[in-house]
C-alpha positions as CSV (number, residue, x, y, z in Angstrom):
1,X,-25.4,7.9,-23.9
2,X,-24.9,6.0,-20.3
3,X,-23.6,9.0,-18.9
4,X,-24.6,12.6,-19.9
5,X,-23.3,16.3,-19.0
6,X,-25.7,17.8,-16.9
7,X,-26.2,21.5,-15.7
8,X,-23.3,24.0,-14.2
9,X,-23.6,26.3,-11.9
10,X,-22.1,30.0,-11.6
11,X,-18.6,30.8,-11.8
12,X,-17.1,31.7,-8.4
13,X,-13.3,33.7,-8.3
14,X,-11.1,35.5,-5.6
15,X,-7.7,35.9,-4.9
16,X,-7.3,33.4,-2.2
17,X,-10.8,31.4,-1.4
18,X,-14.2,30.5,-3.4
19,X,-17.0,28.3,-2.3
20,X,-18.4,27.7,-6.3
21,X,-22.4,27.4,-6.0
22,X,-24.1,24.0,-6.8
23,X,-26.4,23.8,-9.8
24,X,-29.5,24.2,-9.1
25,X,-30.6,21.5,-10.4
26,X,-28.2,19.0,-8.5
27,X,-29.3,16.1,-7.4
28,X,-28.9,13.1,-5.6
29,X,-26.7,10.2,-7.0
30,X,-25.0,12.4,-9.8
31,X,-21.4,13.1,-10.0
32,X,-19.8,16.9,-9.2
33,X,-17.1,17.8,-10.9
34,X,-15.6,21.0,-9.3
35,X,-12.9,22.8,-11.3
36,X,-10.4,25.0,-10.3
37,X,-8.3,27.2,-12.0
38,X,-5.5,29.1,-9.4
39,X,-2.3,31.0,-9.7
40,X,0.0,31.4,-6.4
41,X,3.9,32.2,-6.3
42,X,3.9,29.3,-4.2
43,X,2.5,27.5,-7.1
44,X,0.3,26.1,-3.9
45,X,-2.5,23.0,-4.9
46,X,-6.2,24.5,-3.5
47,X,-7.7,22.8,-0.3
48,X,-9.5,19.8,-1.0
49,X,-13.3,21.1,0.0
50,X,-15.0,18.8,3.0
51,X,-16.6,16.0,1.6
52,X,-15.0,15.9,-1.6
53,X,-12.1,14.2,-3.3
54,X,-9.0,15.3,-5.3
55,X,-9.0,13.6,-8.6
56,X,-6.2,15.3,-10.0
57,X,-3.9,18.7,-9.6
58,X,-1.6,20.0,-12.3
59,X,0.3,23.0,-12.9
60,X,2.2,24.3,-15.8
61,X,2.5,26.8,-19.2
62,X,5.9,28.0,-18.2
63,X,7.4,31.7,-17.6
64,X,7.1,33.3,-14.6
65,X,4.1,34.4,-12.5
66,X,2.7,37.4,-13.3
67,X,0.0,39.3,-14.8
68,X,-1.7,37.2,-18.0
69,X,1.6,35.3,-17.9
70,X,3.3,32.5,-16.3
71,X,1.7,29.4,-14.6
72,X,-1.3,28.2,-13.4
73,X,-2.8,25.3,-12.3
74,X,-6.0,23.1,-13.1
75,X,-7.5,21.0,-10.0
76,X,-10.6,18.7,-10.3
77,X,-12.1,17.7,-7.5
78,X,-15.4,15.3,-7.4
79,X,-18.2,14.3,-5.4
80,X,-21.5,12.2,-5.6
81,X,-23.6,14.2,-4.5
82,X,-26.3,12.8,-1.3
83,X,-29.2,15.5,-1.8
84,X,-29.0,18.3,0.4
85,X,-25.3,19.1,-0.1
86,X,-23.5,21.9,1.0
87,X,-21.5,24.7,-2.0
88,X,-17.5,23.2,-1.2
89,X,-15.1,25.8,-0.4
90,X,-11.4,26.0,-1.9
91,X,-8.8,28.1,-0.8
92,X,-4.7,29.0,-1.5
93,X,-3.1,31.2,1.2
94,X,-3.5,34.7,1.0
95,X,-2.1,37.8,0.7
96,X,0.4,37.1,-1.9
97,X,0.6,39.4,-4.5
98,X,-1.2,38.1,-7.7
99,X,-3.0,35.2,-6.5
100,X,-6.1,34.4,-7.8
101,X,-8.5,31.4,-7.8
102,X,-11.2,30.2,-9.4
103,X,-14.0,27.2,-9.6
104,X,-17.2,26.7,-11.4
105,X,-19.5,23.0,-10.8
106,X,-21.0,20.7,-13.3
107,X,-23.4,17.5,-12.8
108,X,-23.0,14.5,-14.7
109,X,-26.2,11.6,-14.8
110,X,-25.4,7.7,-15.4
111,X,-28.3,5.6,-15.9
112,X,-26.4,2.1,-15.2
113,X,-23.9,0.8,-13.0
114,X,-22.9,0.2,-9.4
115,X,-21.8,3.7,-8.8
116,X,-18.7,6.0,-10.5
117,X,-15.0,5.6,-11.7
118,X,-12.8,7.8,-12.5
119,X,-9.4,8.6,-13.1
120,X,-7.3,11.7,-15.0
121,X,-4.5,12.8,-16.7
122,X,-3.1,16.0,-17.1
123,X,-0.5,18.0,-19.4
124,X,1.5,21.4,-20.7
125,X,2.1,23.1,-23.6
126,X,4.1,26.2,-22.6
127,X,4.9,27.4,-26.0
128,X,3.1,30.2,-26.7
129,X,0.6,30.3,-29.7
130,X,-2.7,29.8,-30.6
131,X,-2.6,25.9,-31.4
132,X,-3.1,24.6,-28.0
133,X,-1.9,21.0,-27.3
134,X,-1.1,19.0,-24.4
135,X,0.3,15.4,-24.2
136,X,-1.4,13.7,-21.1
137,X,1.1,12.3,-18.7
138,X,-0.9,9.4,-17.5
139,X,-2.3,6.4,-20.1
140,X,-5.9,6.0,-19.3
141,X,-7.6,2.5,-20.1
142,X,-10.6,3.6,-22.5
143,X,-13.6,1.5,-23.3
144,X,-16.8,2.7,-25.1
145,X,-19.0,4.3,-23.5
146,X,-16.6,6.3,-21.4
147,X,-16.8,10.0,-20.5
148,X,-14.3,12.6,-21.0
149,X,-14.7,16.1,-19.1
150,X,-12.0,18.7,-21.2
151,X,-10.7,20.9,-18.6
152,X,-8.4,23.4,-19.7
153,X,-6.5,26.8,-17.6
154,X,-4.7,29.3,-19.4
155,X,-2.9,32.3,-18.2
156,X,-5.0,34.8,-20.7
157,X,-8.0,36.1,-19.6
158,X,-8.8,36.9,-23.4
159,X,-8.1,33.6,-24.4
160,X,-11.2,32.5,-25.7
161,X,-11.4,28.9,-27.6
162,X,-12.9,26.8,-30.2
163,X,-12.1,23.2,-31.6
164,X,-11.7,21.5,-28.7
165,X,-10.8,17.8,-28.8
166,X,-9.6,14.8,-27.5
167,X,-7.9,11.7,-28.8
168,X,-5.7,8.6,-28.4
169,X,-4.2,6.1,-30.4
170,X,-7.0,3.0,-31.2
171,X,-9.6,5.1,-29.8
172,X,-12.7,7.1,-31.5
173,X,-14.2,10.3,-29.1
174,X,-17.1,11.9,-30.6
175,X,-17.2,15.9,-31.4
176,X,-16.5,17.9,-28.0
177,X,-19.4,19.6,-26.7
178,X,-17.9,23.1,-25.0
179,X,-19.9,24.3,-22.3
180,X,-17.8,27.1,-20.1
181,X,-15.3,30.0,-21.2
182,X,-14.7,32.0,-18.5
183,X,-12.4,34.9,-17.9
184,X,-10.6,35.0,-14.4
185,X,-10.3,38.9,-13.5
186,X,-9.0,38.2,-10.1
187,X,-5.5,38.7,-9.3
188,X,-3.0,38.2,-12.3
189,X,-6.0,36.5,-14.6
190,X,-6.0,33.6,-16.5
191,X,-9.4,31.6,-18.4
192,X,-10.9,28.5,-17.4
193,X,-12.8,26.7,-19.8
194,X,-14.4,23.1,-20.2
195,X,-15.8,20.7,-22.9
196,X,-17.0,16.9,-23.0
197,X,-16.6,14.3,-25.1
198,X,-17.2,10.4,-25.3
199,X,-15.8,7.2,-26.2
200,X,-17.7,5.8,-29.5
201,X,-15.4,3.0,-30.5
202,X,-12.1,1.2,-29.7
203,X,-10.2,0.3,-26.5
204,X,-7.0,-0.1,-25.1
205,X,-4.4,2.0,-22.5
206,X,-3.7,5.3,-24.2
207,X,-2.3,8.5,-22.7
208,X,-4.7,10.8,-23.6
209,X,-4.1,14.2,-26.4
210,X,-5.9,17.4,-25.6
211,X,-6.1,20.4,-28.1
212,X,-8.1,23.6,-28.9
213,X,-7.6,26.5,-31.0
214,X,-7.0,30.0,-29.0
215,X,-8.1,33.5,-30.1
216,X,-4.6,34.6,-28.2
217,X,-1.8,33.5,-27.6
218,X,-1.3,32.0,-24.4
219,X,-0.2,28.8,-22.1
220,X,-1.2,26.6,-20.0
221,X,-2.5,22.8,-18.5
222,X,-5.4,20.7,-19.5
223,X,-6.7,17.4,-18.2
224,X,-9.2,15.0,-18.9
225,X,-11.3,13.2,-16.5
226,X,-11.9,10.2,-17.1
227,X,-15.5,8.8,-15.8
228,X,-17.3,5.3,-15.8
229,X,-20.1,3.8,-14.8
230,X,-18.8,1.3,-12.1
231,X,-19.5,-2.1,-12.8
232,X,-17.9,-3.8,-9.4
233,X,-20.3,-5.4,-7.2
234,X,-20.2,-7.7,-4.0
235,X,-22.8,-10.2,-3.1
236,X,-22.5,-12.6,0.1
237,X,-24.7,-15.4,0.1
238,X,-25.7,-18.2,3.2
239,X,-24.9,-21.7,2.0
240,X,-27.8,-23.7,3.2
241,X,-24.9,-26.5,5.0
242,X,-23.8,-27.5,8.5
243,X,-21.6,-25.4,9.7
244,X,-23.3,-22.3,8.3
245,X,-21.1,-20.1,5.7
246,X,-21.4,-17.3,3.6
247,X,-19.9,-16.8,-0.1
248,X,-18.7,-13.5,-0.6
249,X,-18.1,-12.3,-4.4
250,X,-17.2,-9.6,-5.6
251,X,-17.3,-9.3,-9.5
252,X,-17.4,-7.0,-12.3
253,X,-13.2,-6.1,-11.3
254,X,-11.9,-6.0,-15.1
255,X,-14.3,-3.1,-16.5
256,X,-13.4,-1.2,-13.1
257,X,-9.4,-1.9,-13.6
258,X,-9.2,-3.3,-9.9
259,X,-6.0,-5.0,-9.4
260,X,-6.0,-5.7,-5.4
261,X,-8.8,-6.3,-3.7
262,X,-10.0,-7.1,0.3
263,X,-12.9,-8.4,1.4
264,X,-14.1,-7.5,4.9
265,X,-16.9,-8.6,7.4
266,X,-18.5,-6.2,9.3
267,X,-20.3,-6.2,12.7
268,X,-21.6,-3.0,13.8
269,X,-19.0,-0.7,14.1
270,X,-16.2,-3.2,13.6
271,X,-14.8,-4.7,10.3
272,X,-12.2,-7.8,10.6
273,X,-10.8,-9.2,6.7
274,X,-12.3,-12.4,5.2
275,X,-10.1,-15.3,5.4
276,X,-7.4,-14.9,2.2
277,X,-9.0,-11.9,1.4
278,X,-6.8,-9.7,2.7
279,X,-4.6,-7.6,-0.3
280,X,-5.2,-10.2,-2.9
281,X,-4.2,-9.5,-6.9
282,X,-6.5,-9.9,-9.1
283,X,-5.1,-8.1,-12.3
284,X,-7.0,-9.7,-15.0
285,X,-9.8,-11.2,-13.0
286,X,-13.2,-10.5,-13.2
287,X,-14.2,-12.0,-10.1
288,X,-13.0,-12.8,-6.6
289,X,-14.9,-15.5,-4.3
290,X,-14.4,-16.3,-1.3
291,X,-15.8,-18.1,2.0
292,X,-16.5,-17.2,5.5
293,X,-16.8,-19.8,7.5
294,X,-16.0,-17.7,10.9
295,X,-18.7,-15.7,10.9
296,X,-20.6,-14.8,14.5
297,X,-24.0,-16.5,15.0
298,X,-27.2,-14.9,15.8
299,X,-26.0,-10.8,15.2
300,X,-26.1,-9.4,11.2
301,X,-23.1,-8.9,9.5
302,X,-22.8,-7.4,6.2
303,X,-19.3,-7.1,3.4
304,X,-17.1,-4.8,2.1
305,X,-14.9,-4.8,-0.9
306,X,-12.1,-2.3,-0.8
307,X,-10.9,-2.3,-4.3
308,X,-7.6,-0.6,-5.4
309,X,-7.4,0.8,-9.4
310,X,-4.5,0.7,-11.2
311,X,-3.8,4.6,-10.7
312,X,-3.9,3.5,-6.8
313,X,-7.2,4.6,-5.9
314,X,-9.6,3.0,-3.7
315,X,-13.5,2.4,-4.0
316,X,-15.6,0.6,-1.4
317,X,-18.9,-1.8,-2.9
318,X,-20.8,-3.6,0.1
319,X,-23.3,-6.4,0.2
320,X,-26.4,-6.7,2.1
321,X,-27.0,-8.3,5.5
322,X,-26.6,-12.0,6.6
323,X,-27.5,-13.3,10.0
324,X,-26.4,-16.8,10.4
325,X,-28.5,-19.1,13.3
326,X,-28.0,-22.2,15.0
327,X,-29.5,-24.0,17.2
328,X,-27.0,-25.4,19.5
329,X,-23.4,-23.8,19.9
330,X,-20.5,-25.0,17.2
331,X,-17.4,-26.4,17.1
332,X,-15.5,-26.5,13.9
333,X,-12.7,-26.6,11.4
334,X,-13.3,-23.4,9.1
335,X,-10.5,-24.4,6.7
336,X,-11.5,-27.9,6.3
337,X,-15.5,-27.1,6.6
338,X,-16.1,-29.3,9.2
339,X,-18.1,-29.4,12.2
340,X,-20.2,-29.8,15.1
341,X,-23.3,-29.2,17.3
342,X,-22.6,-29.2,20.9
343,X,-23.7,-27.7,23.9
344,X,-21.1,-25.8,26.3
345,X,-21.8,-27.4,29.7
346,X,-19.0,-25.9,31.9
347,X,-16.5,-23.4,31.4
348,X,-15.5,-22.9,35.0
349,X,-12.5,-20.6,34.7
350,X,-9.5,-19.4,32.1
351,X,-6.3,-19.8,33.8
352,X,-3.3,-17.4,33.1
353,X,0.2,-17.9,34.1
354,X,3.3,-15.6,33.7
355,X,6.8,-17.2,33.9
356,X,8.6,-15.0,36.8
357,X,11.2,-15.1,39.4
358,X,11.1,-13.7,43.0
359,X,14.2,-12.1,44.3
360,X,15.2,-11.1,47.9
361,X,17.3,-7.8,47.8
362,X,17.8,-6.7,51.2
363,X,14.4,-7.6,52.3
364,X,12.6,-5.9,49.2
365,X,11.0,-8.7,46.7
366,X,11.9,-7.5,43.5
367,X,9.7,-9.9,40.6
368,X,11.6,-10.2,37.2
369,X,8.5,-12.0,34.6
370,X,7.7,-12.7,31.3
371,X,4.1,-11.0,29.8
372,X,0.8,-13.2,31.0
373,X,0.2,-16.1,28.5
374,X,-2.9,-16.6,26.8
375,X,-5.9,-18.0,28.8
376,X,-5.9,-22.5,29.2
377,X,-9.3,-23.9,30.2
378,X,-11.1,-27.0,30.4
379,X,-14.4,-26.9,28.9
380,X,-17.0,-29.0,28.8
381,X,-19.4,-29.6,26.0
382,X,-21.9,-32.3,25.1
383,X,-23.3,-33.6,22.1
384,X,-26.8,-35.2,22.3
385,X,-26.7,-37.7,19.0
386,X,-24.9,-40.3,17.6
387,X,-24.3,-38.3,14.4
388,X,-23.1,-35.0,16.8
389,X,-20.7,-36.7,18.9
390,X,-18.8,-38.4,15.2
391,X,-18.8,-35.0,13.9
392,X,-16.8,-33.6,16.7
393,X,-15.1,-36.3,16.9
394,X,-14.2,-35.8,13.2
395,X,-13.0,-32.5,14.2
396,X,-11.2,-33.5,16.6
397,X,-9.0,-36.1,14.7
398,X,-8.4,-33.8,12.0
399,X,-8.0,-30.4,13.6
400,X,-6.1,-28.3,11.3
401,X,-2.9,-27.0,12.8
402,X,-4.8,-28.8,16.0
403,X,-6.8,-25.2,16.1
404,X,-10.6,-25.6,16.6
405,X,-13.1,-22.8,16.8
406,X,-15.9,-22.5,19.3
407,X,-18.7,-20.0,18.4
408,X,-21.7,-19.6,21.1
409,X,-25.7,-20.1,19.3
410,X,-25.6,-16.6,20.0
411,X,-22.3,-14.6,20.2
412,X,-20.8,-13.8,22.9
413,X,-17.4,-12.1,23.9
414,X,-15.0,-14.4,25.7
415,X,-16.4,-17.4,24.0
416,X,-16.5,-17.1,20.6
417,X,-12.5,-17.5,19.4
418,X,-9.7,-19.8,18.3
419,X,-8.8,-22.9,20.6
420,X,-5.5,-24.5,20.5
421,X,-6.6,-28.4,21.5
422,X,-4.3,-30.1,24.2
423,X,-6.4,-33.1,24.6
424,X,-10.0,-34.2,25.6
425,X,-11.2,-36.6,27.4
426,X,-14.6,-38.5,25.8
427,X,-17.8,-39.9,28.8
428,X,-20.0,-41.7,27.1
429,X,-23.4,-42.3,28.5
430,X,-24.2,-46.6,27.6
431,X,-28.0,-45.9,28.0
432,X,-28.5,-42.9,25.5
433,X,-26.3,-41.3,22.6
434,X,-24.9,-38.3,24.8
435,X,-21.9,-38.0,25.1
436,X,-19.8,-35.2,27.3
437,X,-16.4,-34.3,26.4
438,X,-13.7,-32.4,28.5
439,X,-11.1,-30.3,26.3
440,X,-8.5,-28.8,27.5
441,X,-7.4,-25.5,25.8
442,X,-5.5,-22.5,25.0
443,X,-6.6,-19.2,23.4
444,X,-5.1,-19.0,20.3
445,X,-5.3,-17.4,16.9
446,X,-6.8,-18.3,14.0
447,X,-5.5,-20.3,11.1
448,X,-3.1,-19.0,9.0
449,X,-4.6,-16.4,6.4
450,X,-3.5,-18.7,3.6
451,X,-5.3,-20.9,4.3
452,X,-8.5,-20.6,2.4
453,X,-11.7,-22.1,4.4
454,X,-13.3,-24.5,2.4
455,X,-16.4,-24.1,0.1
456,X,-17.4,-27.4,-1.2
457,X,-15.8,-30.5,-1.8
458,X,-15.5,-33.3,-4.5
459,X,-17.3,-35.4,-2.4
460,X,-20.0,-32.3,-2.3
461,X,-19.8,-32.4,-6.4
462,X,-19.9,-36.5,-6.4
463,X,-23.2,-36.6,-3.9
464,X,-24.8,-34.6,-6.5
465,X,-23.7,-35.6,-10.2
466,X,-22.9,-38.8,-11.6
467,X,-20.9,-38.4,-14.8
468,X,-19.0,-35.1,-15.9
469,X,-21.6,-34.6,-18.2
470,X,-24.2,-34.2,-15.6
471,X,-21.1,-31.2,-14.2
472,X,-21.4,-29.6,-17.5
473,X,-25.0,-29.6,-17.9
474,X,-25.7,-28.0,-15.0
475,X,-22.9,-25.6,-14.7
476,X,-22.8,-24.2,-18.4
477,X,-21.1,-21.1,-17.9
478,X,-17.7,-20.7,-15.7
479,X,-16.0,-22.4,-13.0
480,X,-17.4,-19.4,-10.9
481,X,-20.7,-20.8,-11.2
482,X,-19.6,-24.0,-9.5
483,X,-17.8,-22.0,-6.9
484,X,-21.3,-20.1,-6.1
485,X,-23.3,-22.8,-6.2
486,X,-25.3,-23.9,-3.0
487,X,-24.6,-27.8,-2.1
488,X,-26.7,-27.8,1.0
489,X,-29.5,-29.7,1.2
């Protein structure tokens, strides 16, 4: 089995706070599961312990609060564990009459995947009786292979269980394995027990049906926790083509249930979104792809994927480390995936004006203006080949939205940005191909985010194949693969 129960640790209860042990056996790269089993008049959710999250909370089984009666409520919190992590600590306020908490840890092992998914759903059954059912209140996708943790909280210490089970319509769980039963003698009582169980067969989007047999009559919640192995992944890859750019994929988004997705470049400390990466669906798509073109020269920048489920959480996948080099600075046209070498010869000064009037009030100048514009320069860059000074010149015709950008070999602040192009002025030299050029500029922003910057082109598929069957040959899988593919030299 992919993913296997591992080891609990001791059970840990009080009437307001508990800080469960660990198992002993914990280690690195598993998953904790902490649950919690509490009773409060304020019906109050436990304090989500540092470093962990809350999966799910639920409270219910009816009555009023009070002694082996009334409700209480199951949390599940989770963590994957680093190696060397502290025991969490949980806590509802105190002295209230009654209260009473509980938590005990488990450890579940994967041996595949990216990293861990989950997602829950919970459930009453406040009538009273030993058959013990609850109706989950959130559909859960299922797929084989999946892991089911049973967590149940009744308001009977005495409650002890057996048959525990889980099903939903289309899908096949094999028997429950129990593993904890334990009485809560804290406050006004109650039992907190677990099981597992695992997807054998069958898939779909099922809300989830969780039942046990009870020595006692009692009521309460249950919940299933739902866990995966992830199988999202991002990859970002340097084309080997002038102007350099990177490919960044993520993939593996339909096992996962992603369903928006943004993809971010990261520089140190700071992270700015891919162009049309930012909050894109992809409900039913396996794989998003896109290209950065815009990316600093000369420093390493890695990705991130922040990927949103469809029960709203988020999980973060991130690629390894590109640094992009040039020799010469660059000017180009991200969207269109064209550009230049060229070497910044003069930037002498970035001029700011502010539209204002000056009035005279009894002697006192009193200044009424507008906020400062963004910076206008002339700068002056050079091209040393025939082939360099067409290129920019090729940019320069066909600037999108007139908008070039101007990247330094090496990155540097204040010169690496977005130029609005006024106009330029061409020198050419008759004796050799260099060629100077004096733009005139604003500081501007970049494109428009929907506009996608371009990967390759027909003419990039046409310099390479002859026939479609030559395409087909080579590219026998999915469009994706043409998408990824490197048309560089």
């Amino acid at each position: 089995m992919p993913i296997s129960y591992g080891t609990s640790g001791a059970l840990a209860q009080h009437t307001d706070a508990v800080t469960p042990a660990l198992p002993a056996s914990a280690s690195a790269g598993q998953l904790a599961v902490l649950q919690v089993v509490s009773g409060h008049p304020l019906d109050s959710v436990p304090k989500t312990p540092s470093g962990w999250i809350l999966a799910g909370s639920f409270s219910g089984g009816g009555g009023s609060f009070a002694l082996n009666a009334g409700p209480r409520r199951l949390s599940l919190f989770v963590r994957v564990l680093v190696g060397g992590d502290a025991a969490p600590t949980t806590a509802i306020p105190s002295g209230s009459a009654g209260s009473l908490i509980a938590g005990r840890i488990i450890t579940l092992s994967r041996t595949a995947g990216t990293g861990w998914r989950w997602a829950a759903s919970f459930g009453e059954d406040a009538t009273s009786g030993t058959g013990f059912s609850v109706a989950g209140g959130t559909a859960l996708t299922w797929a084989p292979g999946d892991f089911g943790v049973l967590a149940y909280a009744w308001n009977t210490q005495t409650a002890s269980t057996t048959a525990r089970a889980v099903t939903a319509t289309g899908v096949t769980f094999n028997a429950a394995t129990s593993h904890l039963g334990d009485a809560i003698t804290s406050g006004n009582g109650g039992r907190l027990t677990l099981a597992d169980s695992s997807v054998t067969a069958g898939s779909g989007t099922q809300a989830p049906t969780i039942t046990s047999t009870l020595s006692a009559a009692a009521t309460g919640v249950a919940g299933i926790l739902r866990v995966r192995e992830a199988g999202a992944s991002l990859a970002a890859t340097a084309q080997s083509v002038f102007p350099p750019r990177n490919l960044v994929s993520a993939t593996g988004l339909t096992g996962d249930d992603i369903v928006t997705a943004t993809l971010y470049r990261r520089v140190g400390a700071s992270q700015v979104a891919v162009r049309a990466a930012s909050g894109v669906d992809v409900t039913g798509q396996s794989a998003l792809l896109r290209v950065d073109a815009e990316q600093p020269f000369g420093v390493s920048v890695t990705y991130a994927a922040v990927l949103t489920d469809l029960y709203g959480q988020q999980w973060t996948v991130t690629s390894g480390a590109i640094t992009s080099t040039v020799t010469s600075d660059v000017i180009s046209d991200a969207i269109q995936g064209t550009g230049a070498p060229v070497f910044i010869e003069d930037w002498a000064d970035k001029k700011r004006t502010r539209d204002a009037t000056t009035f005279n009030v009894n002697g006192r100048l009193v200044v009424q203006g507008k906020k400062r514009s963004s910076a206008q320069a002339t700068i002056t860059v050079s091209t040393d080949t025939a082939d360099d000074g067409d290129a920019l010149q090729d940019v320069l015709d066909n600037a999108t939205e007139g908008v070039i950008l101007l990247r330094k070999e090496v990155t540097l602040s204040g010169v690496d940005g977005w130029l609005a192009l006024l106009d330029d002025d061409e020198k050419r030299n008759w004796q050799t191909p260099y060629r100077s050029w004096d733009l005139d500029t604003v500081e501007t922003q970049a494109w428009p985010d929907v506009l996608e910057a371009a990967g390759f082109t027909l003419q990039d598929i046409a310099n390479n194949f002859s026939t479609l069957q030559d395409i087909a040959n080579a590219f026998p899988g999915t469009l994706l693969d043409i998408a990824l593919f490197d048309f560089g030299p």
